[in-house]
N, CA, C and O atoms as a GROMACS GRO file, in nm:
protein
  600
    1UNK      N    1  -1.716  -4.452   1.186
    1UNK     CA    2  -1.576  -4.429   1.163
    1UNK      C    3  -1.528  -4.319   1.259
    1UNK      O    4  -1.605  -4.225   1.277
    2UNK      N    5  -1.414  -4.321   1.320
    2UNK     CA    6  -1.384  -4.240   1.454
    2UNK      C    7  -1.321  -4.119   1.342
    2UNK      O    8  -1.275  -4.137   1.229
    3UNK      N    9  -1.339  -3.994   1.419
    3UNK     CA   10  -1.267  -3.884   1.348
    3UNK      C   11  -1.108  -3.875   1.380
    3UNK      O   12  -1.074  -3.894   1.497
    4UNK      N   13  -1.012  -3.848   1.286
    4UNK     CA   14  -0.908  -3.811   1.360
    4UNK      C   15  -0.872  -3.704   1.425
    4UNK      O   16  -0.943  -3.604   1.410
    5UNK      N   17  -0.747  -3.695   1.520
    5UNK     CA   18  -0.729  -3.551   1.577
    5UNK      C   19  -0.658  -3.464   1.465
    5UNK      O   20  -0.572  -3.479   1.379
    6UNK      N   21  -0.729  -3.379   1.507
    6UNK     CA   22  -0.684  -3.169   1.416
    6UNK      C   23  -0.574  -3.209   1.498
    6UNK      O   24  -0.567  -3.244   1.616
    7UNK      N   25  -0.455  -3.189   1.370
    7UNK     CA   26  -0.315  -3.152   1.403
    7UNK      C   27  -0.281  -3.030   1.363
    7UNK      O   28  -0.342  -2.984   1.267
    8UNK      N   29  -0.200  -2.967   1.412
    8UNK     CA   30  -0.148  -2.808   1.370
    8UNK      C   31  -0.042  -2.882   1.304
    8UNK      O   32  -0.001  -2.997   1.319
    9UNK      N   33  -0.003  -2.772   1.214
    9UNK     CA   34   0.106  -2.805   1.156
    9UNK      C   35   0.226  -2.765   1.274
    9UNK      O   36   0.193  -2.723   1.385
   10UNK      N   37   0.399  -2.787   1.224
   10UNK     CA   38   0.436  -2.802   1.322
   10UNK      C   39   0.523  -2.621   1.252
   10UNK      O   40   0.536  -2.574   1.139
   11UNK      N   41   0.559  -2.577   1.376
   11UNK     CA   42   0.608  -2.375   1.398
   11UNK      C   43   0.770  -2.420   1.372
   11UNK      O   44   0.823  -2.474   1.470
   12UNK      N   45   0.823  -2.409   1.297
   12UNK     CA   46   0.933  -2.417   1.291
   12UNK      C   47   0.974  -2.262   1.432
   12UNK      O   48   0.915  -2.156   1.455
   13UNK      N   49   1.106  -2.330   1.497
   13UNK     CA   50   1.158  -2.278   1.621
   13UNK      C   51   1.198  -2.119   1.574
   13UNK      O   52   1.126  -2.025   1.612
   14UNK      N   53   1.270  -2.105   1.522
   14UNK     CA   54   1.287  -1.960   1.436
   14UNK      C   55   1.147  -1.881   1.395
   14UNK      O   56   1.134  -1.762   1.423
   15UNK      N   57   1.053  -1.950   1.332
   15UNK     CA   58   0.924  -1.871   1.328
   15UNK      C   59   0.833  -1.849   1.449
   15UNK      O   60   0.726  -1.790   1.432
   16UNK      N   61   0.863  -1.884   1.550
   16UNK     CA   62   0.793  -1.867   1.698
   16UNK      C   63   0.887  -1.714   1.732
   16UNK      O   64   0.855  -1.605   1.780
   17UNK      N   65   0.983  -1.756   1.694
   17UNK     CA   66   1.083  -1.656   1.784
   17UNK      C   67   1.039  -1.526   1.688
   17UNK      O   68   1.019  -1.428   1.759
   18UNK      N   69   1.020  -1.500   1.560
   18UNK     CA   70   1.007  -1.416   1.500
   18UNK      C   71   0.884  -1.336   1.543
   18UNK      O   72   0.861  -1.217   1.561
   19UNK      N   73   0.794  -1.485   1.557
   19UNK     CA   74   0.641  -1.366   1.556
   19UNK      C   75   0.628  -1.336   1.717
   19UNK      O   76   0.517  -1.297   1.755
   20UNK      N   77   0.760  -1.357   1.842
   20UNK     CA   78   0.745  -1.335   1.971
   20UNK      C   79   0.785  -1.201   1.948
   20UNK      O   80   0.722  -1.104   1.994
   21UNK      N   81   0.924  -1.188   1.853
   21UNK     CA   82   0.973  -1.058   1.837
   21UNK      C   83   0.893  -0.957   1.755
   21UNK      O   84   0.921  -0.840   1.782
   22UNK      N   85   0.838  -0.967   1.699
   22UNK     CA   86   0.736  -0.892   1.629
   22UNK      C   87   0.644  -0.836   1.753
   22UNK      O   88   0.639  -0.716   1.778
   23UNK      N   89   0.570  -0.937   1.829
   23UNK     CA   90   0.508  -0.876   1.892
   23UNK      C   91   0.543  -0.815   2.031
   23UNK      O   92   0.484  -0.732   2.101
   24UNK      N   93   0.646  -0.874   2.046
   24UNK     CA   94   0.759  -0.732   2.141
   24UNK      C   95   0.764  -0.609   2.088
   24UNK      O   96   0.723  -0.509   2.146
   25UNK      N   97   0.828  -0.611   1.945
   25UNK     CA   98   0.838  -0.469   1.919
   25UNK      C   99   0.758  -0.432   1.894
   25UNK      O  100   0.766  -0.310   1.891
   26UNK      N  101   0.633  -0.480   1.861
   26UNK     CA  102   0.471  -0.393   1.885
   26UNK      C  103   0.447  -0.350   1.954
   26UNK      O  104   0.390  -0.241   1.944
   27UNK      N  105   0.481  -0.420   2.101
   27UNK     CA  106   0.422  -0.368   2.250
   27UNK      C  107   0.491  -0.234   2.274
   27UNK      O  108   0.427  -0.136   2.311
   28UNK      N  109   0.672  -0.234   2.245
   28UNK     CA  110   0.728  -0.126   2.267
   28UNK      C  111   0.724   0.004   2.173
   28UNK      O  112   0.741   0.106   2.240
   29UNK      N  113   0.714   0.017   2.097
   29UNK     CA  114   0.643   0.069   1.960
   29UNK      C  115   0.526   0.155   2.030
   29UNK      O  116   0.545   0.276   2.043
   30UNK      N  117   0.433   0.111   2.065
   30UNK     CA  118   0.307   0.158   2.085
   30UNK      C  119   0.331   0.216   2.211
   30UNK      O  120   0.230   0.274   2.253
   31UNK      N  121   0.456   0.223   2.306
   31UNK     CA  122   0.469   0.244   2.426
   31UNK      C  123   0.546   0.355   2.376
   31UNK      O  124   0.553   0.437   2.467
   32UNK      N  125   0.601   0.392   2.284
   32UNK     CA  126   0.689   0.492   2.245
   32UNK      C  127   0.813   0.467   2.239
   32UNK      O  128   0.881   0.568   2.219
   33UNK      N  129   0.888   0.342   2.252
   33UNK     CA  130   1.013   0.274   2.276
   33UNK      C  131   1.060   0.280   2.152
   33UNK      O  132   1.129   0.178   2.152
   34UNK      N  133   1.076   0.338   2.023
   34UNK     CA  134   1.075   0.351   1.902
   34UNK      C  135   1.251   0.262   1.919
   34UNK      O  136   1.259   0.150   1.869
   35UNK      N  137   1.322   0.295   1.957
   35UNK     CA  138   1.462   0.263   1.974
   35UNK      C  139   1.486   0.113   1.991
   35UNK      O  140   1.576   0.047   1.940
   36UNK      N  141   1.378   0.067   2.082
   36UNK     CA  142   1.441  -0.086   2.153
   36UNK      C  143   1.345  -0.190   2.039
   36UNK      O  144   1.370  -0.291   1.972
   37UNK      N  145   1.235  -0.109   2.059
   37UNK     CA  146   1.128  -0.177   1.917
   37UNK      C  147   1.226  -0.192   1.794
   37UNK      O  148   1.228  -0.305   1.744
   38UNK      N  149   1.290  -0.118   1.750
   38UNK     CA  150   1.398  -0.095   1.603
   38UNK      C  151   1.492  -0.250   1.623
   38UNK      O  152   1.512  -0.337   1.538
   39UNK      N  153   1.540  -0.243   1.774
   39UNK     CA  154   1.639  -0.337   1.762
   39UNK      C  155   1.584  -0.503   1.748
   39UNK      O  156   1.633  -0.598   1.687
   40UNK      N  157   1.446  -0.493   1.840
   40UNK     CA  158   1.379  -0.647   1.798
   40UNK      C  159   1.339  -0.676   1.618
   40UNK      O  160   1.348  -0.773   1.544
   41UNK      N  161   1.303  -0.565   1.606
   41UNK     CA  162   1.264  -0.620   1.480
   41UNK      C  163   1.398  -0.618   1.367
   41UNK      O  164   1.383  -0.683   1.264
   42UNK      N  165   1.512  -0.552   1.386
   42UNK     CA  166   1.639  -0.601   1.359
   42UNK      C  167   1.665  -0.729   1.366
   42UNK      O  168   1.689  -0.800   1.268
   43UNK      N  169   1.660  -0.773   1.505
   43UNK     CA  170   1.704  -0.918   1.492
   43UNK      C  171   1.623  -1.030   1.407
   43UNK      O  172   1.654  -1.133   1.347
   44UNK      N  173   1.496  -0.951   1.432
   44UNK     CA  174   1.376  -1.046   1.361
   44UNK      C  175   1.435  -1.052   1.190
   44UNK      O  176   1.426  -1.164   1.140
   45UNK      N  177   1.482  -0.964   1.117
   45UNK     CA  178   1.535  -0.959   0.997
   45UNK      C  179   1.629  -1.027   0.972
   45UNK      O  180   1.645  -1.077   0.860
   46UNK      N  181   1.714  -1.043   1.074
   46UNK     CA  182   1.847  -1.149   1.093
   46UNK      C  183   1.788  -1.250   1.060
   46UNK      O  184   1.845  -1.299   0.963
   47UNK      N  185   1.670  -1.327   1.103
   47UNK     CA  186   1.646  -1.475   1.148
   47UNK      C  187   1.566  -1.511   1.044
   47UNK      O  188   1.568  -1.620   0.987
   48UNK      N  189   1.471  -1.386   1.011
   48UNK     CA  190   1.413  -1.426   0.857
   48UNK      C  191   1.374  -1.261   0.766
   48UNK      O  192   1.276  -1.186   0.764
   49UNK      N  193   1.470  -1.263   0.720
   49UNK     CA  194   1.513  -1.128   0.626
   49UNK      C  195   1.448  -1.131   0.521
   49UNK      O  196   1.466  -1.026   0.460
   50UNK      N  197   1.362  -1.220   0.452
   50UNK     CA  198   1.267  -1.168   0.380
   50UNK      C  199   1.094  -1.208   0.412
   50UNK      O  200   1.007  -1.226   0.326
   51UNK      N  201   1.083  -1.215   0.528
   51UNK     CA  202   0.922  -1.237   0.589
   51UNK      C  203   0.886  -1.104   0.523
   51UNK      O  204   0.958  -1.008   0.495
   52UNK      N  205   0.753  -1.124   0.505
   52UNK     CA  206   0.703  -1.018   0.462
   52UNK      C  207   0.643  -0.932   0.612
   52UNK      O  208   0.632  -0.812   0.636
   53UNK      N  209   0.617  -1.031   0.677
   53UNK     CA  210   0.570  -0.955   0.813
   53UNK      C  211   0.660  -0.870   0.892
   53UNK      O  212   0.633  -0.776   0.966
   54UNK      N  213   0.788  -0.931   0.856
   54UNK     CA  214   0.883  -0.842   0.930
   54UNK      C  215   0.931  -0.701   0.819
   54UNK      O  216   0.946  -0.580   0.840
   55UNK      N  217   0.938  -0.754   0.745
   55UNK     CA  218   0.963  -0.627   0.634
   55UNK      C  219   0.835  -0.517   0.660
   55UNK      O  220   0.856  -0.401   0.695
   56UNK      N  221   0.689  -0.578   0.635
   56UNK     CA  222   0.588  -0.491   0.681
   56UNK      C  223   0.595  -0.444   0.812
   56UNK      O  224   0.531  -0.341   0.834
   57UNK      N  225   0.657  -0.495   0.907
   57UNK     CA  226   0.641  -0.414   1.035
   57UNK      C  227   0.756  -0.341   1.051
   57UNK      O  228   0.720  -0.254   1.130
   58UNK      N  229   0.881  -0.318   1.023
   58UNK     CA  230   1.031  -0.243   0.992
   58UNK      C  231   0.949  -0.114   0.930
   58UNK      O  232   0.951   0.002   0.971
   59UNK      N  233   0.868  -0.177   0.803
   59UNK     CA  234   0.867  -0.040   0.768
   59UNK      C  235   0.742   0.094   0.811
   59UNK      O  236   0.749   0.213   0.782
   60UNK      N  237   0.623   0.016   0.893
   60UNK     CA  238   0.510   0.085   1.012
   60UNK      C  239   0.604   0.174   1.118
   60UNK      O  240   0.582   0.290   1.152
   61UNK      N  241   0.723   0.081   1.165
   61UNK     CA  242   0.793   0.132   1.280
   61UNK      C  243   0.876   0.245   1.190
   61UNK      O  244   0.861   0.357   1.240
   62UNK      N  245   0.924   0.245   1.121
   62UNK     CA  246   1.006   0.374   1.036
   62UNK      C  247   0.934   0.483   1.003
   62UNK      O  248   0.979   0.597   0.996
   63UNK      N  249   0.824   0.451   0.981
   63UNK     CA  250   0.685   0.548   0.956
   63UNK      C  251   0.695   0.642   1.081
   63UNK      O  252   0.730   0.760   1.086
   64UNK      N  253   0.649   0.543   1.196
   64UNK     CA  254   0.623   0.563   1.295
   64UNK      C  255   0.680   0.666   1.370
   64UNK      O  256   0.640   0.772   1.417
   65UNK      N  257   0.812   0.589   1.368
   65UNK     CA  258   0.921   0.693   1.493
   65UNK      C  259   0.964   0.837   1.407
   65UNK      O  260   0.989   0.946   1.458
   66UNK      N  261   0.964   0.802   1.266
   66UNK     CA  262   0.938   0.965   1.205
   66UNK      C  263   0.882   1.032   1.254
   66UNK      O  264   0.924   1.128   1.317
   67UNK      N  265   0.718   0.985   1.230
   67UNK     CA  266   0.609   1.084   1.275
   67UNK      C  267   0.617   1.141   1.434
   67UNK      O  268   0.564   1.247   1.468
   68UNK      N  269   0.684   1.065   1.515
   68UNK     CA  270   0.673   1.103   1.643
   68UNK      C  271   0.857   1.103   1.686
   68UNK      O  272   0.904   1.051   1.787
   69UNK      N  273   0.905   1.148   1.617
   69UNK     CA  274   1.065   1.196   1.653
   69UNK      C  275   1.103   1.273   1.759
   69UNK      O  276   1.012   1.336   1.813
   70UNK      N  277   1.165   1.279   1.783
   70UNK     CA  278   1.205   1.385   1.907
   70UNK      C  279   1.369   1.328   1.911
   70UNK      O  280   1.416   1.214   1.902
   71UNK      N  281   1.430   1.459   1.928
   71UNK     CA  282   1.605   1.399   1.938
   71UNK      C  283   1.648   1.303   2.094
   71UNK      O  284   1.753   1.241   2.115
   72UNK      N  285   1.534   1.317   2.181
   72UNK     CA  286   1.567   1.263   2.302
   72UNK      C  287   1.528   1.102   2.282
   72UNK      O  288   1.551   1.043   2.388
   73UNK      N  289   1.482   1.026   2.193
   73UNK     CA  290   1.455   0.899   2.130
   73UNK      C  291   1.591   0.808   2.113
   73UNK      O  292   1.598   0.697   2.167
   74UNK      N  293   1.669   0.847   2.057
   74UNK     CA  294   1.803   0.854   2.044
   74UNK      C  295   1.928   0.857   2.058
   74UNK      O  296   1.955   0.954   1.986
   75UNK      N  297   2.048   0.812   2.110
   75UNK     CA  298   2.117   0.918   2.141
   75UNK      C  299   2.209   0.963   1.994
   75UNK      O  300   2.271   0.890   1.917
   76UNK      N  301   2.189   1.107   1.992
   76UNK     CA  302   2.260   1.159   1.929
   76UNK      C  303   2.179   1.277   1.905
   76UNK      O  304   2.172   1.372   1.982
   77UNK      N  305   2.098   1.263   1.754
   77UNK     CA  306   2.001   1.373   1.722
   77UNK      C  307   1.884   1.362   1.606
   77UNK      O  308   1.874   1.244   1.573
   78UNK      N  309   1.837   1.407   1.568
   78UNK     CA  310   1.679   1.341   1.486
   78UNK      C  311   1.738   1.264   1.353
   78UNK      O  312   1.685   1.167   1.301
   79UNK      N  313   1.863   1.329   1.308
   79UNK     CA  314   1.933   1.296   1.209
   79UNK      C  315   1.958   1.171   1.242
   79UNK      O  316   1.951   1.105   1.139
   80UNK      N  317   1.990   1.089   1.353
   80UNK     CA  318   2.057   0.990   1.380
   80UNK      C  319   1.930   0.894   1.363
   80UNK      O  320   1.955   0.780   1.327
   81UNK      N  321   1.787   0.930   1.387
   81UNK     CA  322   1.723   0.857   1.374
   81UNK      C  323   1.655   0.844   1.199
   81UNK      O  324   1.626   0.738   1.143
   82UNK      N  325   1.645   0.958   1.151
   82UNK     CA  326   1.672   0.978   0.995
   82UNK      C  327   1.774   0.862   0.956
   82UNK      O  328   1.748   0.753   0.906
   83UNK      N  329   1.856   0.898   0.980
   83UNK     CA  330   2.006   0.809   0.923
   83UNK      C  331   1.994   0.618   0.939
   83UNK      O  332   2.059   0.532   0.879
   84UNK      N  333   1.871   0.600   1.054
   84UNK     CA  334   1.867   0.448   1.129
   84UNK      C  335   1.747   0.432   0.989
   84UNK      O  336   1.773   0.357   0.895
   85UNK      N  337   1.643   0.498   0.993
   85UNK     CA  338   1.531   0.424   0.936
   85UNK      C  339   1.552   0.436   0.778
   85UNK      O  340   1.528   0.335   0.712
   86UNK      N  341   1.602   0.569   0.701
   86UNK     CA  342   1.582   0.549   0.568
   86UNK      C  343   1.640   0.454   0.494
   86UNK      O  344   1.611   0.471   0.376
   87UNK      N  345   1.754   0.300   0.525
   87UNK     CA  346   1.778   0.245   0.449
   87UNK      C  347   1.591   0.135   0.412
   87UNK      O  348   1.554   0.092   0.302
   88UNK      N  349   1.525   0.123   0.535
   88UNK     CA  350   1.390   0.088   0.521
   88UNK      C  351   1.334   0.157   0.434
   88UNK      O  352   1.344   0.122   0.317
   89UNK      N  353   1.289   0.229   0.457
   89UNK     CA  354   1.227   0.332   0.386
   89UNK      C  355   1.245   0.321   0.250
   89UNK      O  356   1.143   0.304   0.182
   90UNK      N  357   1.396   0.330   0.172
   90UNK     CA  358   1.392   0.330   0.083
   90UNK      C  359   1.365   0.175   0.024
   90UNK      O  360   1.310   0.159  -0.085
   91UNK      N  361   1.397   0.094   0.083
   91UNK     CA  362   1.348  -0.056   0.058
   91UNK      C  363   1.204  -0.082  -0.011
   91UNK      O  364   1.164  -0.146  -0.108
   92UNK      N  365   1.149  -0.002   0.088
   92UNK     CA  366   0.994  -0.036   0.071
   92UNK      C  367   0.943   0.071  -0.058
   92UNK      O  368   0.844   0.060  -0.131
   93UNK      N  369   1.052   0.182  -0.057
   93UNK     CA  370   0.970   0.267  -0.152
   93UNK      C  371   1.014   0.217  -0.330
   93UNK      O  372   0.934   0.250  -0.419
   94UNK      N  373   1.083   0.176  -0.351
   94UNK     CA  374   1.103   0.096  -0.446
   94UNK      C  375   1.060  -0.029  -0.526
   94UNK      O  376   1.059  -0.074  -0.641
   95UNK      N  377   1.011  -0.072  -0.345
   95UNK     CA  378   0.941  -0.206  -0.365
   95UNK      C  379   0.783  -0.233  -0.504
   95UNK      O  380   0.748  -0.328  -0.575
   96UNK      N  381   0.738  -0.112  -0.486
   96UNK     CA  382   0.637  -0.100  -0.586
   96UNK      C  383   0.474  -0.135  -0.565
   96UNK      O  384   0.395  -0.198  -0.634
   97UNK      N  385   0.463  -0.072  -0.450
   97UNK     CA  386   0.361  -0.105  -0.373
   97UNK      C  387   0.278   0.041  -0.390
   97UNK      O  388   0.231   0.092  -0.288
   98UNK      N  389   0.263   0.096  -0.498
   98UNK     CA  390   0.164   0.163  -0.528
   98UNK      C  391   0.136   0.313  -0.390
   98UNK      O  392   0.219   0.401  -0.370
   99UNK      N  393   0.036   0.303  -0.335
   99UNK     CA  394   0.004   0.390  -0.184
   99UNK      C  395   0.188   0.375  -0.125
   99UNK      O  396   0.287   0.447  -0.139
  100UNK      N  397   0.162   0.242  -0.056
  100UNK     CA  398   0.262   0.241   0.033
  100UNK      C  399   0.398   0.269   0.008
  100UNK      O  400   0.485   0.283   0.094
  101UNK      N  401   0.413   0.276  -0.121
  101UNK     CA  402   0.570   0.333  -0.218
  101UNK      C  403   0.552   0.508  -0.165
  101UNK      O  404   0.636   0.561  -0.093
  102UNK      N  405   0.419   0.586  -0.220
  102UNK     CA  406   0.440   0.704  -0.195
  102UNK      C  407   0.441   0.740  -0.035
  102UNK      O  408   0.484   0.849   0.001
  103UNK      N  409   0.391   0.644   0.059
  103UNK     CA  410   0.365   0.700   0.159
  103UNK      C  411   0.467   0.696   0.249
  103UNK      O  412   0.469   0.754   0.357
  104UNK      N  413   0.609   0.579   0.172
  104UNK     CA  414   0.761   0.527   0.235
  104UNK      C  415   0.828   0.652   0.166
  104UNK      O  416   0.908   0.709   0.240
  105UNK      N  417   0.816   0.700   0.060
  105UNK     CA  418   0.889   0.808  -0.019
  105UNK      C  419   0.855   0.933   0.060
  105UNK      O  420   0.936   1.016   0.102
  106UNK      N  421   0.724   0.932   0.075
  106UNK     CA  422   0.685   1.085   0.167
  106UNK      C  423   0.767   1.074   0.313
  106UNK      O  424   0.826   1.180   0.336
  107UNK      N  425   0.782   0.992   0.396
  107UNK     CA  426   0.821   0.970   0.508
  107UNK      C  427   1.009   0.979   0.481
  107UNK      O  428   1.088   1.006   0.571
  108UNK      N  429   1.037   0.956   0.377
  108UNK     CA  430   1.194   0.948   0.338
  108UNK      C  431   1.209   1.104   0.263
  108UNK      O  432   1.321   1.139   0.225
  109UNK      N  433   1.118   1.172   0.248
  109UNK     CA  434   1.122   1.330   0.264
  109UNK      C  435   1.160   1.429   0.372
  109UNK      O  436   1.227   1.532   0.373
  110UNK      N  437   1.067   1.333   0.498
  110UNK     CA  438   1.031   1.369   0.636
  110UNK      C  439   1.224   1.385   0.635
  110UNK      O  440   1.303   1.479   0.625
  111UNK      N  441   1.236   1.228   0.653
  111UNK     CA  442   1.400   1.237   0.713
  111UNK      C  443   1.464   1.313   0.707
  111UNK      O  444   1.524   1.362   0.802
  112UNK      N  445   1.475   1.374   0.496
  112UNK     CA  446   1.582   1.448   0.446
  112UNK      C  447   1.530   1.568   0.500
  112UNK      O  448   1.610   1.661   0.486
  113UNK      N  449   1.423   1.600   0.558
  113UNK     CA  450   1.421   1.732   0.562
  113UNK      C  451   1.478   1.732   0.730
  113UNK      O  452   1.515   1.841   0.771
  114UNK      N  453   1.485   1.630   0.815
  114UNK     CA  454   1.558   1.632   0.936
  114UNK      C  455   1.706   1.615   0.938
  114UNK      O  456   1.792   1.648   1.020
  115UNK      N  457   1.710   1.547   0.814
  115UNK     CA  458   1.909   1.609   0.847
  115UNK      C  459   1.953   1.705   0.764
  115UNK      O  460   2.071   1.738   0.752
  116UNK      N  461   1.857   1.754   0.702
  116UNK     CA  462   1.869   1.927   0.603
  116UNK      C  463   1.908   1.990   0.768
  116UNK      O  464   2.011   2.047   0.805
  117UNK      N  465   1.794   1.957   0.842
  117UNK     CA  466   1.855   2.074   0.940
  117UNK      C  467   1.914   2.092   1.023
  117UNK      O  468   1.913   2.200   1.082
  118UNK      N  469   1.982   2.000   1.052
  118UNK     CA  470   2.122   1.964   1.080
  118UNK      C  471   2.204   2.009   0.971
  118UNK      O  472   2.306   2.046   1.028
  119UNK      N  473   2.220   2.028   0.850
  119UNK     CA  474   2.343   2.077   0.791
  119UNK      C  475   2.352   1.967   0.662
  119UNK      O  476   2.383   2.003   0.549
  120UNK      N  477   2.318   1.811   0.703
  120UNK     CA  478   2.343   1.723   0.639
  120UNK      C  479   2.276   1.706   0.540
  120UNK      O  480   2.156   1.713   0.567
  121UNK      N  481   2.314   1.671   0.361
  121UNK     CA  482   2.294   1.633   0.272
  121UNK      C  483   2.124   1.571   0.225
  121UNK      O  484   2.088   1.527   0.334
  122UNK      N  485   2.036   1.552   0.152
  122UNK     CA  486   1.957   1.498   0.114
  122UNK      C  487   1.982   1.347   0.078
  122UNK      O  488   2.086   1.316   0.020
  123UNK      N  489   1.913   1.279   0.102
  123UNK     CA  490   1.881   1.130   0.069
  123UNK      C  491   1.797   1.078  -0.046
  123UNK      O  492   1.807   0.962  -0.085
  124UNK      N  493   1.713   1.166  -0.100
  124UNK     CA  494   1.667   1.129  -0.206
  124UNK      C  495   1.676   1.194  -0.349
  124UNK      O  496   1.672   1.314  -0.375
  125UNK      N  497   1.691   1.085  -0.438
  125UNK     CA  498   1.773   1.117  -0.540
  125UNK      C  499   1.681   1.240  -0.632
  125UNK      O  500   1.560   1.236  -0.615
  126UNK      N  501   1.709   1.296  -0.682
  126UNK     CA  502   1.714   1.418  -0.766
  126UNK      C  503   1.743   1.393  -0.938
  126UNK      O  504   1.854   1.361  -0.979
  127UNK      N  505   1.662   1.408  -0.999
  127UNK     CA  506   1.669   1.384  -1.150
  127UNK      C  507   1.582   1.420  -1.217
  127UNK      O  508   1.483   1.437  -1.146
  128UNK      N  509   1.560   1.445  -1.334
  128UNK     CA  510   1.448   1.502  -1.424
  128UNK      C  511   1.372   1.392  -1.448
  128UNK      O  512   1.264   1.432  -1.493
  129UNK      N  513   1.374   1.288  -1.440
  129UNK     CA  514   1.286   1.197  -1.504
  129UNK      C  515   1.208   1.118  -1.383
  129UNK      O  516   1.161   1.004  -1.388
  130UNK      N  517   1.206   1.219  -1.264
  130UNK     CA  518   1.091   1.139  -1.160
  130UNK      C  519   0.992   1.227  -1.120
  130UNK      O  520   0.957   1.251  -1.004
  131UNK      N  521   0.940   1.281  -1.243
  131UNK     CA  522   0.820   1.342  -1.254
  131UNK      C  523   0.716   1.337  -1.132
  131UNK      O  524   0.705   1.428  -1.049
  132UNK      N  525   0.629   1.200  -1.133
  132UNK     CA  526   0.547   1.185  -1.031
  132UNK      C  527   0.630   1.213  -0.888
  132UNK      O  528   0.579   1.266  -0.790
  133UNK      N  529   0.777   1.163  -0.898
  133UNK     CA  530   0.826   1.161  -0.758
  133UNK      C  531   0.784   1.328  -0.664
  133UNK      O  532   0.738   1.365  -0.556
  134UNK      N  533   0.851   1.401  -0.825
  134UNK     CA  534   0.840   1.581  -0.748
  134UNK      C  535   0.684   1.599  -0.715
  134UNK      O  536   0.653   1.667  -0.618
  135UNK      N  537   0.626   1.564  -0.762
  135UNK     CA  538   0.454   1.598  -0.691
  135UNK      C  539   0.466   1.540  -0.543
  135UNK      O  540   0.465   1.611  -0.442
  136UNK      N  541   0.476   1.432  -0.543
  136UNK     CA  542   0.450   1.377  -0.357
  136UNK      C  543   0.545   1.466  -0.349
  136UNK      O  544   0.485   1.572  -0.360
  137UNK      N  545   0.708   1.500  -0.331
  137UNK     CA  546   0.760   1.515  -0.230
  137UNK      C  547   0.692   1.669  -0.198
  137UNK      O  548   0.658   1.714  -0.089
  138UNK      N  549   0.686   1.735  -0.340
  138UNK     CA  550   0.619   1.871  -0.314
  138UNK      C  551   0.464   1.874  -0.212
  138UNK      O  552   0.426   1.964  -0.137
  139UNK      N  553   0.409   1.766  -0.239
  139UNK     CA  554   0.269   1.766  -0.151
  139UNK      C  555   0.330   1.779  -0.014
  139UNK      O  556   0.296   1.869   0.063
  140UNK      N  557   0.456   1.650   0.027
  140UNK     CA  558   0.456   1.631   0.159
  140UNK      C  559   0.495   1.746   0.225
  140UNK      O  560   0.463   1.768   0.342
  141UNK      N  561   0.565   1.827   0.154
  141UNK     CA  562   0.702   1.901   0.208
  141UNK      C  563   0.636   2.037   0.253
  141UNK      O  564   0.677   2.101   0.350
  142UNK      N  565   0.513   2.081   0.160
  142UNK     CA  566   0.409   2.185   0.175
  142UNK      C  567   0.307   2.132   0.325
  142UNK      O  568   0.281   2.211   0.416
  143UNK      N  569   0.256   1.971   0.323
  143UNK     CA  570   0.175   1.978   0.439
  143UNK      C  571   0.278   1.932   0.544
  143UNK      O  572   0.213   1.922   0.648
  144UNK      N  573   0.423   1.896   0.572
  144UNK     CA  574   0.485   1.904   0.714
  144UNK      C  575   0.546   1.970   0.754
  144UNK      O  576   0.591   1.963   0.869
  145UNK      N  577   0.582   2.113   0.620
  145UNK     CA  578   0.613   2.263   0.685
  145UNK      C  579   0.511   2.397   0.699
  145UNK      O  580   0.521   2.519   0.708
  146UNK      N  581   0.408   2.296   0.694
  146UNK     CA  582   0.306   2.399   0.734
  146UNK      C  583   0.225   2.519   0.609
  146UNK      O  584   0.136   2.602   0.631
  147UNK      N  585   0.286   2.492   0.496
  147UNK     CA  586   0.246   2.554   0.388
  147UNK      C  587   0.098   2.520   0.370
  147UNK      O  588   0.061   2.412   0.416
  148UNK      N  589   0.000   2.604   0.303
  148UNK     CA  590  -0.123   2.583   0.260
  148UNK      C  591  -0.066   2.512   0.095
  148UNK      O  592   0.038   2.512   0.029
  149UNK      N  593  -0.207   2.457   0.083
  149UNK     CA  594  -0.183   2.338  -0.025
  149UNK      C  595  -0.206   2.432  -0.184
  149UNK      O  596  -0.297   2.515  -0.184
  150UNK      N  597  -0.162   2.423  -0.252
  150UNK     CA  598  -0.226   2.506  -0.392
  150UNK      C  599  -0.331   2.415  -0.488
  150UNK      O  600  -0.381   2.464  -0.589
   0.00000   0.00000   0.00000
């Protein structure tokens, strides 16, 4: 009996384009392009806004260009890049992903504490009943201003 041919299934045209843009804004991402990387994977959200791959990579790159900020990334000032990533940020920190909730919440600390110094307002909400919340932000806020840990 002859075997048949291995067919791939078939890439819908939109999912080619997604995972081309994904791996654009990987390339630029890793090149330090934090800005032009933001905008591919923007569009990538346009075309399929709830991939999980694109949601998971929006929110690596928000991580990301935090950790390595600089106001010259930008134009404007660190705030401006604060101001671009935390609607992510808070997306994911809600989402309920255990680690990756505290580690989107710690990074959405990072922000508020970059447009604190600028002048501008806090982003994360404030209430008595987010107990666990005040431990992370207190952990983060002690190890990215340089405080020793208690």
């Amino acid at each position: 009996m002859p075997l048949k041919p291995v067919t791939k299934p078939a890439v819908k045209p939109e999912e080619s384009r997604v995972t081309a843009l994904l791996k654009q804004g990987q390339l630029l991402a890793d090149s330090g392009n934090y800005a032009s990387a933001w905008n591919l994977l923007e569009q990538a959200g346009v075309i399929q806004p709830e991939s999980i791959e694109v949601i998971d990579a929006q929110e690596r790159l928000a991580m990301d260009w935090l950790d390595n900020a600089r106001g010259s990334q930008l134009t404007g000032s660190l705030k401006d890049i604060a101001d671009k990533v935390l609607p992510v940020l808070s997306r994911g920190a809600v989402a309920g992903k255990s680690e990756r909730s505290a580690d989107l919440l710690a990074h959405m600390g990072w922000a508020d504490f970059l447009r604190l110094r600028q002048g501008v307002g806090g982003s994360i909400p404030r209430s008595p009943t987010d107990g666990p919340l005040k431990s992370i932000r207190g952990t983060f806020s002690r190890t990215r201003c340089g405080a020793s840990r208690s």
